[in-house]
C-alpha positions in Angstrom: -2.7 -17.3 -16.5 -1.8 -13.9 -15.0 -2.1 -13.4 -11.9 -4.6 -11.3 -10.2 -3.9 -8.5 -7.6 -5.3 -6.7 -4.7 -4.6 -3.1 -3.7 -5.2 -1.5 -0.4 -4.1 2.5 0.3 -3.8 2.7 4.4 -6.0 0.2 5.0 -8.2 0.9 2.4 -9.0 -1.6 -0.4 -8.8 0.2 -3.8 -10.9 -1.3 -6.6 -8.7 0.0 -9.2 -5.5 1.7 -9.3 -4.4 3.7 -12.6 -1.0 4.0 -14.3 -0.3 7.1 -16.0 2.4 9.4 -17.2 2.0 13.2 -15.8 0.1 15.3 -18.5 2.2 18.2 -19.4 0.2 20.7 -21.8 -1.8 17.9 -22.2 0.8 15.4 -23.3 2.0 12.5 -21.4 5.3 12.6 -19.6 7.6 11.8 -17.5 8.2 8.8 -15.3 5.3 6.4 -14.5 2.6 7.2 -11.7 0.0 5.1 -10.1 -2.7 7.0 -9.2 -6.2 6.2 -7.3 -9.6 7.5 -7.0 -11.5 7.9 -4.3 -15.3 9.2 -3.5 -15.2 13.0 -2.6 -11.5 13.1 -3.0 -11.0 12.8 -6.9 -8.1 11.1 -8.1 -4.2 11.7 -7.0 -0.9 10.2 -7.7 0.6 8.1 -4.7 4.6 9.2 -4.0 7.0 7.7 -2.0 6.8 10.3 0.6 10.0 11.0 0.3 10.3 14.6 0.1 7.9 15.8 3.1 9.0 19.0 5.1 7.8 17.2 8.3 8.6 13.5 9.5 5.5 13.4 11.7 2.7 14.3 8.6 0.6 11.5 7.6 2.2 8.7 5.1 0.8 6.3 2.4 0.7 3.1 3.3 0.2 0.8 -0.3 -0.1 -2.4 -0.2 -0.8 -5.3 -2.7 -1.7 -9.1 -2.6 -1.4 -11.0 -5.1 -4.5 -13.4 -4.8 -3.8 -16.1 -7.2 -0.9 -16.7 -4.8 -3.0 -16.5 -1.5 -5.8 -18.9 -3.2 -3.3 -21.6 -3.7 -1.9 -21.4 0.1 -3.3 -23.4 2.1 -6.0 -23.0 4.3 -4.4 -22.8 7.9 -2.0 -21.0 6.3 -3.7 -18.1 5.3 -5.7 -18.3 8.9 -2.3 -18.1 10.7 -0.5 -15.6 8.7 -0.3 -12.2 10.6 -0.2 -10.4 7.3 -3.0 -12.0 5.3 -0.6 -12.0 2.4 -0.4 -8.1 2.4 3.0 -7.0 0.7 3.6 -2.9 1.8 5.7 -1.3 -1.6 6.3 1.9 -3.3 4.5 3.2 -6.4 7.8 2.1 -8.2 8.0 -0.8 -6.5 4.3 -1.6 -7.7 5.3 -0.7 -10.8 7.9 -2.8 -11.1 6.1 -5.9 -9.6 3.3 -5.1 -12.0 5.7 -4.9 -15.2 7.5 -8.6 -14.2 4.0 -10.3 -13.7 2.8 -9.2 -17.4 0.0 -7.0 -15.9 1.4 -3.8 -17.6 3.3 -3.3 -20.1 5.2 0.5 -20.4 6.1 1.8 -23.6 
């Protein structure tokens, strides 16, 4: 069974998160993205944050769970833990964990 995951973008649970390629003339290329969408803000890639001009701007903060996982804790553990099983990444590192878990395969 594969597992199931969870995505939250600064706080925000996302129902769906999409992996893409940057379109180029309309052809796909280019490392992997994820991308969201959200209500009255369309859909955007997520970065790294990396390359900002300005420390102090605002960051994304992207998260996953991975809930067949956190359904097999138990109980008092999941009450207790300060996280709530909350795992803060990069898109790569999303990417990656994604890839490894059999939830996407990139060609």
């Amino acid at each position: 069974m594969q597992p199931e995951f969870r995505f939250r973008l600064n706080g925000r649970i996302m129902p769906e998160i999409f992996i893409q390629r940057a379109l180029v003339d309309g052809a796909p290329c280019g490392e992997w993205q994820i991308a969201v969408e959200i209500d009255g803000l369309g859909r955007f890639t997520i970065d790294d944050n990396s390359h900002l001009w300005d420390d102090s701007l605002p960051k994304f903060v992207l998260e996953y769970r991975d809930e067949t996982a956190w359904a097999l804790l138990p109980v008092a553990e999941r009450r207790s833990s300060v996280d709530k099983g909350w795992n803060r990444v990069t898109p790569q590192e999303l990417g990656a964990i994604l890839e490894l878990a059999g939830v996407i395969k990139r060609v």
